[in-house]
C-alpha positions as a Markdown table, in Angstrom:
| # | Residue | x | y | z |
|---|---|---|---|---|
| 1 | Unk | 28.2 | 38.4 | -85.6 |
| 2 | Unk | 29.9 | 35.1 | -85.2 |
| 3 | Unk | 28.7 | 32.5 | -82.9 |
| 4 | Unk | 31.4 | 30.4 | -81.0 |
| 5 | Unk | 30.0 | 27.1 | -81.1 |
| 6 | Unk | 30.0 | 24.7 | -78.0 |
| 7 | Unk | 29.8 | 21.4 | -80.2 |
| 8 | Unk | 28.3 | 19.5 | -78.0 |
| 9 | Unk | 26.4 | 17.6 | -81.6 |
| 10 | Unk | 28.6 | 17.0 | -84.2 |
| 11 | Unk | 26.9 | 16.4 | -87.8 |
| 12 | Unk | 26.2 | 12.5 | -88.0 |
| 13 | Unk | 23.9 | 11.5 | -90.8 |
| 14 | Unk | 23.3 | 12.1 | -94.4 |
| 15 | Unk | 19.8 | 14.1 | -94.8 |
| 16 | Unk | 18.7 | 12.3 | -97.6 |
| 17 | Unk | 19.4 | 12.9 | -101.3 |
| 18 | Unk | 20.3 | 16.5 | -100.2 |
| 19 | Unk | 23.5 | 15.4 | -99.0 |
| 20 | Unk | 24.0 | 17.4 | -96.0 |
| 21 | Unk | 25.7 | 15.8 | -92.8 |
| 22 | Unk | 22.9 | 16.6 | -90.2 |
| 23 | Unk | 22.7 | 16.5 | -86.5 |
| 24 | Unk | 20.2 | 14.7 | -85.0 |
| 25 | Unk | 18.1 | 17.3 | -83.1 |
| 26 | Unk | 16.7 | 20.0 | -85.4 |
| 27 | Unk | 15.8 | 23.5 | -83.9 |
| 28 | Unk | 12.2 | 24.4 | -84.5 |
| 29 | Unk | 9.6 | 26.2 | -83.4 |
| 30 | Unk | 11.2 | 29.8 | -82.2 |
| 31 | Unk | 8.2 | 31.7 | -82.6 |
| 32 | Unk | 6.2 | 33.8 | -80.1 |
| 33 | Unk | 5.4 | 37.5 | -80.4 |
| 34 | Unk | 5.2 | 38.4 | -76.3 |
| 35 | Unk | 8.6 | 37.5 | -76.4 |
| 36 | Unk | 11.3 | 40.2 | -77.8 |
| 37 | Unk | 13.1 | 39.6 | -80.8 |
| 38 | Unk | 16.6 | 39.7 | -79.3 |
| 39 | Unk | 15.4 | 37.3 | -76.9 |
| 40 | Unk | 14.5 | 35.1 | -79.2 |
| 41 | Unk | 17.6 | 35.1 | -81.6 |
| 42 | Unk | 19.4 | 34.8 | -78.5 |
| 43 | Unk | 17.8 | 31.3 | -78.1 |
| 44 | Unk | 18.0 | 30.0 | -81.9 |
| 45 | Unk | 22.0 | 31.1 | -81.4 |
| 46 | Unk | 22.3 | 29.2 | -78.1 |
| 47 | Unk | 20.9 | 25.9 | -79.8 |
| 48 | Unk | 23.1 | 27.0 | -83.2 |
| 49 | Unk | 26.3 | 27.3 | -80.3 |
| 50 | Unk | 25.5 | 23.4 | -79.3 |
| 51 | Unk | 26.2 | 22.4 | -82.7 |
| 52 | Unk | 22.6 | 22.0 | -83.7 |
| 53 | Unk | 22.6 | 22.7 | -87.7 |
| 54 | Unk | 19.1 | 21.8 | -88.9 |
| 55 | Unk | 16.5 | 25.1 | -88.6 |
| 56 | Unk | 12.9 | 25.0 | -89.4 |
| 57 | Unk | 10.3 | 28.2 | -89.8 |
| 58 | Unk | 7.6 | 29.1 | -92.0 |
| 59 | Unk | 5.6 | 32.3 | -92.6 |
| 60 | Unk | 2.4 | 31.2 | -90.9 |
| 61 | Unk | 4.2 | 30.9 | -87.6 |
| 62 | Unk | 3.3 | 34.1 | -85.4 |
| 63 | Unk | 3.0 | 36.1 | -89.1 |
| 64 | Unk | 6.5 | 36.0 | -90.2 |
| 65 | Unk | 7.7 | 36.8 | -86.7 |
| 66 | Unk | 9.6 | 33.3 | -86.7 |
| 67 | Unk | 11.3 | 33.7 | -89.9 |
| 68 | Unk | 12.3 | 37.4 | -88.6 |
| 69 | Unk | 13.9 | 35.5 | -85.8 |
| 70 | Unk | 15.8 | 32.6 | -87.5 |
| 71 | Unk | 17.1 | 35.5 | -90.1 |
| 72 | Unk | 18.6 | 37.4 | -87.5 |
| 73 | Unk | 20.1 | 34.0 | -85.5 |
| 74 | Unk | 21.7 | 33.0 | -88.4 |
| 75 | Unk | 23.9 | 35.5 | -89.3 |
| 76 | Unk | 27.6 | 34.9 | -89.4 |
| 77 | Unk | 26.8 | 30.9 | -89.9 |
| 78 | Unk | 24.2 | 30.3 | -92.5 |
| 79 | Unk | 26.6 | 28.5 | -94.3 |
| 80 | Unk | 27.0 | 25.8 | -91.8 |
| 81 | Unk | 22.9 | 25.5 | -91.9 |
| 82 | Unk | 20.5 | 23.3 | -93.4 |
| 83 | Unk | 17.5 | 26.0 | -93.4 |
| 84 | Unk | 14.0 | 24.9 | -94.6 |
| 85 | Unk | 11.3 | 27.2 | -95.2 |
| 86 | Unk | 7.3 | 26.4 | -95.7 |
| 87 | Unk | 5.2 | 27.6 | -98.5 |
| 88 | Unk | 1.5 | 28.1 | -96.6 |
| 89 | Unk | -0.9 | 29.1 | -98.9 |
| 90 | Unk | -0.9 | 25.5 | -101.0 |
| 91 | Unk | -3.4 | 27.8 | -103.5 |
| 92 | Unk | -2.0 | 30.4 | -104.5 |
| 93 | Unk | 1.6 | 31.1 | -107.1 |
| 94 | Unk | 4.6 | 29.6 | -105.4 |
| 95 | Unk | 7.2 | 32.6 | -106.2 |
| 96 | Unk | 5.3 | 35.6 | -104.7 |
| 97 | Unk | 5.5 | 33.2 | -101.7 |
| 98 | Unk | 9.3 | 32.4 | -101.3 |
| 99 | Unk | 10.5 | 36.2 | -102.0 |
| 100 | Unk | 8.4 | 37.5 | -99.4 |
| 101 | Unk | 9.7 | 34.7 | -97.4 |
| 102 | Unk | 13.0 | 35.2 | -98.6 |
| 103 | Unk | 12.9 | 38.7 | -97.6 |
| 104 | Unk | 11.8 | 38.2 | -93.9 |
| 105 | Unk | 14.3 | 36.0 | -93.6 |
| 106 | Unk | 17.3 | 38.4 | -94.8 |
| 107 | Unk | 18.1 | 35.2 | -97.4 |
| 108 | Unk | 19.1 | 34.9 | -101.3 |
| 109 | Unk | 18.1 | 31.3 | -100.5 |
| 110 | Unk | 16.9 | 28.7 | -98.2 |
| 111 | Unk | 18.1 | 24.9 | -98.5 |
| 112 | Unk | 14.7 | 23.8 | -98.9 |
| 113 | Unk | 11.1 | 24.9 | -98.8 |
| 114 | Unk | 8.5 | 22.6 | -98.4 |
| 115 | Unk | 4.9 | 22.4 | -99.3 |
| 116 | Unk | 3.3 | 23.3 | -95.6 |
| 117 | Unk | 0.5 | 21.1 | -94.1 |
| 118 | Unk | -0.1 | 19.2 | -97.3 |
| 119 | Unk | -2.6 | 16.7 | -96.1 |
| 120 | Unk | -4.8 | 15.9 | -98.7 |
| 121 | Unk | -4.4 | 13.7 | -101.5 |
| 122 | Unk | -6.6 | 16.3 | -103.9 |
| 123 | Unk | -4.3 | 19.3 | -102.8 |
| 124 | Unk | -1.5 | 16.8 | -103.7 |
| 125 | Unk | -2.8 | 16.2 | -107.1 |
| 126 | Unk | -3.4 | 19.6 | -108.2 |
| 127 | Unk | 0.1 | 20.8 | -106.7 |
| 128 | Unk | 2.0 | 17.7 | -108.8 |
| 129 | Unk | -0.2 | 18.1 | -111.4 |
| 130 | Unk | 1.6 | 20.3 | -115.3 |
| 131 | Unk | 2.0 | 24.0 | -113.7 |
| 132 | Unk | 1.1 | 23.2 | -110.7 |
| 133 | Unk | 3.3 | 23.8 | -107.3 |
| 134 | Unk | 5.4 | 21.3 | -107.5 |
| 135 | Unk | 6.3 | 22.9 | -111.2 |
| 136 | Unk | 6.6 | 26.0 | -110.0 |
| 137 | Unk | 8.4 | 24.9 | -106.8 |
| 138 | Unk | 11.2 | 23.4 | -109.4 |
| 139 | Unk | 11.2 | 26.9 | -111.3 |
| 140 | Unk | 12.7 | 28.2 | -108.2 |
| 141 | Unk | 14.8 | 25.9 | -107.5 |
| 142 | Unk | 16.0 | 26.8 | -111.3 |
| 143 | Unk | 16.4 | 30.5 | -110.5 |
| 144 | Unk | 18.3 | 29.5 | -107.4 |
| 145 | Unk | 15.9 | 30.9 | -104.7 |
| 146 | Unk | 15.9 | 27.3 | -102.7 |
| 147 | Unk | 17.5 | 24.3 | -103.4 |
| 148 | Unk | 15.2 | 21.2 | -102.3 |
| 149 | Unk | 11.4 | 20.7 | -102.4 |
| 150 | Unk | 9.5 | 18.6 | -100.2 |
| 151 | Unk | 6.3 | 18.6 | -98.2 |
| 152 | Unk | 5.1 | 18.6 | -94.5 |
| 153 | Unk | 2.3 | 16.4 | -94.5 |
| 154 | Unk | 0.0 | 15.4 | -91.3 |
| 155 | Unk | -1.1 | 12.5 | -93.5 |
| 156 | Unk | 0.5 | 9.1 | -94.0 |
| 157 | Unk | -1.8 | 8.8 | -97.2 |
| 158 | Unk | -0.4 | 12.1 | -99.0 |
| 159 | Unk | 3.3 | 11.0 | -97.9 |
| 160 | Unk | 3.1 | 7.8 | -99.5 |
| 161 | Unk | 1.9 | 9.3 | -102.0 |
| 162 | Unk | 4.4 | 12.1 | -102.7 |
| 163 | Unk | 7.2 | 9.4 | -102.1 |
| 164 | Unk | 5.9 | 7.3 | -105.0 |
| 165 | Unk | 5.5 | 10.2 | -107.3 |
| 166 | Unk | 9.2 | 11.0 | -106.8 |
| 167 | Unk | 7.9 | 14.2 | -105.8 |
| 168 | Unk | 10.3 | 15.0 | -102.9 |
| 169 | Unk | 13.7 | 15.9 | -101.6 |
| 170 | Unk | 12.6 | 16.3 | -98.1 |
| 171 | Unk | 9.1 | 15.0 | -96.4 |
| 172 | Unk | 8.4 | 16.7 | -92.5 |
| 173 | Unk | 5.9 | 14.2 | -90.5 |
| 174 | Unk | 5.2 | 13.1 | -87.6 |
| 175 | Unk | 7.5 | 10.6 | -85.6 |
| 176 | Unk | 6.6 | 9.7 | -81.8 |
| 177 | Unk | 4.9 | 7.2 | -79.0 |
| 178 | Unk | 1.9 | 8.4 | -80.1 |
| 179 | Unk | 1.6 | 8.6 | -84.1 |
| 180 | Unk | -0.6 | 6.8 | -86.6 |
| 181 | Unk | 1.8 | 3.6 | -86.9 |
| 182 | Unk | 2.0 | 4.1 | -91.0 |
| 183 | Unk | 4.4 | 6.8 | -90.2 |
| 184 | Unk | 6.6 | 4.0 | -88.5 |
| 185 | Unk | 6.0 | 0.9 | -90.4 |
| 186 | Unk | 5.1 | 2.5 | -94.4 |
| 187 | Unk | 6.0 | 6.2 | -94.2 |
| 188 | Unk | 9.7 | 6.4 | -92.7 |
| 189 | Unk | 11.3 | 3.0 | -94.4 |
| 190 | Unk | 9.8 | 4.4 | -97.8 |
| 191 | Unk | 11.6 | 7.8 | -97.3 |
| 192 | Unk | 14.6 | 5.5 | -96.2 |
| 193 | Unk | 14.2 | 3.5 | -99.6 |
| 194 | Unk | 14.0 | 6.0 | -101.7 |
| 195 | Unk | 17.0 | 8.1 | -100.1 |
| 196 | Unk | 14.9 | 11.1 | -99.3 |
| 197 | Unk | 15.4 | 13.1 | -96.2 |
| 198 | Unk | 13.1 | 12.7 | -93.5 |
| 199 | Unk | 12.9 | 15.3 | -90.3 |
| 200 | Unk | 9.9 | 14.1 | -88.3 |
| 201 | Unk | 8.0 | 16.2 | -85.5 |
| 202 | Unk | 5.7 | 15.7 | -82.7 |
| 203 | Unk | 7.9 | 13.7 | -80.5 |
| 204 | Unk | 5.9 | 15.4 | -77.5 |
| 205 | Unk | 3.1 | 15.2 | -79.2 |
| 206 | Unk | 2.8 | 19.2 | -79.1 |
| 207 | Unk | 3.5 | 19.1 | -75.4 |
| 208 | Unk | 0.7 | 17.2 | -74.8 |
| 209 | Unk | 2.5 | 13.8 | -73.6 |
| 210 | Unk | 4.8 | 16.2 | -71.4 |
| 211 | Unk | 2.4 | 18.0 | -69.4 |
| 212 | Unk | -1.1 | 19.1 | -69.0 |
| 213 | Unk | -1.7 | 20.8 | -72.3 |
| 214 | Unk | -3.6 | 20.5 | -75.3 |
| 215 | Unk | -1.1 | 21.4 | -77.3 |
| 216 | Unk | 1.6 | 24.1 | -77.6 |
| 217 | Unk | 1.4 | 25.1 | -74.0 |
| 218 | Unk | -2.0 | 26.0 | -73.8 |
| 219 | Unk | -3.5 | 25.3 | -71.2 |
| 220 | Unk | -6.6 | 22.7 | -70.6 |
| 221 | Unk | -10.2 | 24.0 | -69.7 |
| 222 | Unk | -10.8 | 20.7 | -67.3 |
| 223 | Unk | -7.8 | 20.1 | -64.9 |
| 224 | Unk | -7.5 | 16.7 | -62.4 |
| 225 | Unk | -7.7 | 17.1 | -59.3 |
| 226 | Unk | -7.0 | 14.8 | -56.3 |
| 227 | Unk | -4.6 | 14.4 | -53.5 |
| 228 | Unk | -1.1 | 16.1 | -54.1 |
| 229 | Unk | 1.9 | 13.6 | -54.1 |
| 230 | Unk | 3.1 | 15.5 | -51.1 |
| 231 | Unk | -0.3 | 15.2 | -49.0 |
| 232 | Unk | -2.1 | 18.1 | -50.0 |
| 233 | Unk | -5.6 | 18.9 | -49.5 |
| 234 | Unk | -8.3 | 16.4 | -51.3 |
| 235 | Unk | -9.4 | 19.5 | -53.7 |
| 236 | Unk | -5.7 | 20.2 | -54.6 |
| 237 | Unk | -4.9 | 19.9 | -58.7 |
| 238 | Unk | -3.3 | 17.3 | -59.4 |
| 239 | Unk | -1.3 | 15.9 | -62.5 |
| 240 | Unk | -2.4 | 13.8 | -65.5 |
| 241 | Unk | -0.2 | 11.1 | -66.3 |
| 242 | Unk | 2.7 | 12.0 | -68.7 |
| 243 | Unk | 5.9 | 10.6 | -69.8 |
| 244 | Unk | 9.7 | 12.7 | -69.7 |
| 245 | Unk | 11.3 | 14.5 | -72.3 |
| 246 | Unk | 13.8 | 11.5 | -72.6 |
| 247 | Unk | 11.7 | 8.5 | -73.1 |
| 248 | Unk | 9.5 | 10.8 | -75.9 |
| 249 | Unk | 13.1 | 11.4 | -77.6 |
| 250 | Unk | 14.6 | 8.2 | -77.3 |
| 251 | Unk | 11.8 | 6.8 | -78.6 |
| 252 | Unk | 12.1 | 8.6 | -81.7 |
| 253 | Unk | 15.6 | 8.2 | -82.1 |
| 254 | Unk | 15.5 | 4.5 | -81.9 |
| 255 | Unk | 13.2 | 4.6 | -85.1 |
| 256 | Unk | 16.2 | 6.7 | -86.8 |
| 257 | Unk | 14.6 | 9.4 | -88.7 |
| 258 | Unk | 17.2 | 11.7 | -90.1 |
| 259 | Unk | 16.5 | 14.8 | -87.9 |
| 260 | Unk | 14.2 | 15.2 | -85.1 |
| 261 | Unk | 12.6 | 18.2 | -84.7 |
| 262 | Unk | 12.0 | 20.2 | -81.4 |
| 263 | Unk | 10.4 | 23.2 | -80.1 |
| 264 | Unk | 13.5 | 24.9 | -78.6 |
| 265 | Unk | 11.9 | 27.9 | -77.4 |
| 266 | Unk | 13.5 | 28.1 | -74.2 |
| 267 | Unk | 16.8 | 27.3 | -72.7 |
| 268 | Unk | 15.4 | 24.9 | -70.3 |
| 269 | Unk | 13.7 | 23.5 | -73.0 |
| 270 | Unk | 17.0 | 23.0 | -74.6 |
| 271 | Unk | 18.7 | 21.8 | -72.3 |
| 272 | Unk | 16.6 | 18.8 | -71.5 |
| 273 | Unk | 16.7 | 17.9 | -75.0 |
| 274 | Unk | 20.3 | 18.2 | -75.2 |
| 275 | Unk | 20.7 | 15.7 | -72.3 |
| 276 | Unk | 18.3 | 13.5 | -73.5 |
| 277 | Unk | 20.2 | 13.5 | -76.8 |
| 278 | Unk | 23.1 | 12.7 | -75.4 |
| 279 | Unk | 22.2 | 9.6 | -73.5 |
| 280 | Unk | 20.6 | 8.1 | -76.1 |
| 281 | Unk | 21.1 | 4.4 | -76.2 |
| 282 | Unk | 18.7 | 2.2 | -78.6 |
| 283 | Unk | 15.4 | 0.8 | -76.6 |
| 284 | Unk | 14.2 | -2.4 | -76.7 |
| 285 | Unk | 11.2 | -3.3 | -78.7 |
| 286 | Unk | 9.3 | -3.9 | -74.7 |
| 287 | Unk | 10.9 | -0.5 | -73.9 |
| 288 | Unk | 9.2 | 0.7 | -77.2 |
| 289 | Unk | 5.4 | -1.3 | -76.3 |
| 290 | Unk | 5.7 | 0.1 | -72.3 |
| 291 | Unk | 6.4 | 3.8 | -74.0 |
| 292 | Unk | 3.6 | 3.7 | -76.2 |
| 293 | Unk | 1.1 | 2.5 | -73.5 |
| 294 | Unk | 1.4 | 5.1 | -71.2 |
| 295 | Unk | 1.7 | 7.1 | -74.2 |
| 296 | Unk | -2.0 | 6.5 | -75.1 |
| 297 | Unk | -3.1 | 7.4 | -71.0 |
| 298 | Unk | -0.8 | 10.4 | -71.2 |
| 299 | Unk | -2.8 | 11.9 | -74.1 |
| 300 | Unk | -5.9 | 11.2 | -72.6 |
| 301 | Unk | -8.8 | 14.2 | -72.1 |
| 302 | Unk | -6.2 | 16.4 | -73.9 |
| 303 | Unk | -8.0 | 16.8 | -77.2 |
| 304 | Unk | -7.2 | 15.9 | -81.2 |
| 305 | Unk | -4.2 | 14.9 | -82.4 |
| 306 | Unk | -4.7 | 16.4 | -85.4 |
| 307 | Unk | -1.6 | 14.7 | -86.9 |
| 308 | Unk | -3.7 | 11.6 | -87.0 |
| 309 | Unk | -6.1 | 10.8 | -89.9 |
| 310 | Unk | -8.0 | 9.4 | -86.8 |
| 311 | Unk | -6.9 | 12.0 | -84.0 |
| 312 | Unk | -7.6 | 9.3 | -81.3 |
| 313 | Unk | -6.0 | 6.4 | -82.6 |
């Protein structure tokens, strides 16, 4: 089935050494098993029909339901899409990994998997080291199963060092008011340097610097509670501090990472990334420090950010 295609993006930057014009918003995380798959694909087509055509999934996410999903959305424009796929288990044979991925997904090939939560410099070493993943990652880009390796790393330590091993098409981090600044200030001009792709995550910091969450919509065991806004009772929840969808994206996108990658589960979801997208204008580097600050109170009492080597900081 074709999908007629809104356009509101239009493909604007070079992802990379991979060459591919990519829009600026990526669709990610369109994964959740209480939800039915036609609903779903229905979702990952709206964002497609914007002109969205970067799309992210991995076999861990809801046990291959998400890579079901993104098989299914695709269909009738794969060949307009950039789609990346994770490799999970960082221990086991590559291959045996990628076909079964492969199969969920309806594919011959993806554009690029990517090693999948790759934070550790050991891990790193054994994967790059002779027959190791990264070896076996080449040997199917060789037999034309993908065509891009890379790694999605939660660690500016393990990115820096994939990026000086010349070990990466692609690298997936973390980009957003509240990161570990290495991503910022060592990470993303590296990946910039050395003309590899970067499509960075966590703008919302899993949701938790857009609402009371700690993390991925669930919900938090110890809730404020005060005076509502509108003169409630004194016992009445109340609302932690939190910043909107558009300062968390435009700060991203005034760092300038290739792609940035958003849960676009929902069409609401959607659509206030869409908006925010489009009136993007640069911030200013105050704009940038105010963000940040309330950043830091917005994330408060919400647990780890595990995407930090020091999830407080």
């Amino acid at each position: 089935m074709q999908i007629e295609k809104i356009s509101t993006f239009s493909p604007c930057r070079v992802l990379g050494k991979t060459g591919f014009q990519a829009t600026i918003l990526g669709i990610g995380d369109l994964a959740d098993r209480s939800l039915p798959l036609t609903t779903l694909v229905n979702t990952g087509r709206r964002a497609i029909a914007a002109g969205l055509n970067v799309i992210d999934t991995a076999p861990g996410y809801e046990d291959g339901y998400s890579e079901e999903v993104v098989g299914e959305a695709i269909k009738g424009v794969r060949e307009q899409l950039f789609v990346i796929d994770k490799v999970d288990e960082l221990e086991r044979d590559v291959a045996p990994q990628i076909d079964a991925s492969l199969r969920r997904l309806q594919l011959e090939f993806t554009d690029a998997f990517v090693f999948h939560n790759l934070s550790k410099l050991e891990t790193l070493q054994r994967l790059a080291a002779p027959g190791g993943g990264f070896d076996q990652l080449a040997a199917c880009i060789k037999a034309g199963k993908t065509r891009f390796r890379g790694i999605s790393s939660h660690h500016p330590d393990v990115l820096l060092a994939a990026l000086q091993a010349d070990l990466c098409d692609l690298l997936m981090f973390p980009i957003g008011p509240f990161v570990d600044a290495r991503y910022i200030t060592e990470v993303l001009p590296l990946a910039k340097a050395k003309n590899v792709g970067t499509v960075c995550f966590k703008t919302f910091g899993a949701g938790k610097l857009l609402g009371d969450t700690v993390g991925y919509n669930q919900p938090l065991q110890l809730r404020p509670r005060g005076k509502l806004s509108s003169g409630g009772s004194n016992d009445a929840e109340a609302v932690w501090p939190r910043l909107s969808v558009s300062e968390c994206l435009h700060y991203t996108l005034t760092l300038d990472p290739d792609v940035a990658l958003l849960g676009l589960s929902f069409p609401n979801e959607q659509d206030a990334a869409f908006a925010a997208a489009q009136s993007f204008q640069p911030l200013s580097s105050e704009q940038m420090a105010e963000i940040r600050a309330r950043a830091v109170i917005a994330r408060q009492n919400k647990g780890d950010c595990w995407w930090n080597p020091n999830p407080q900081k």
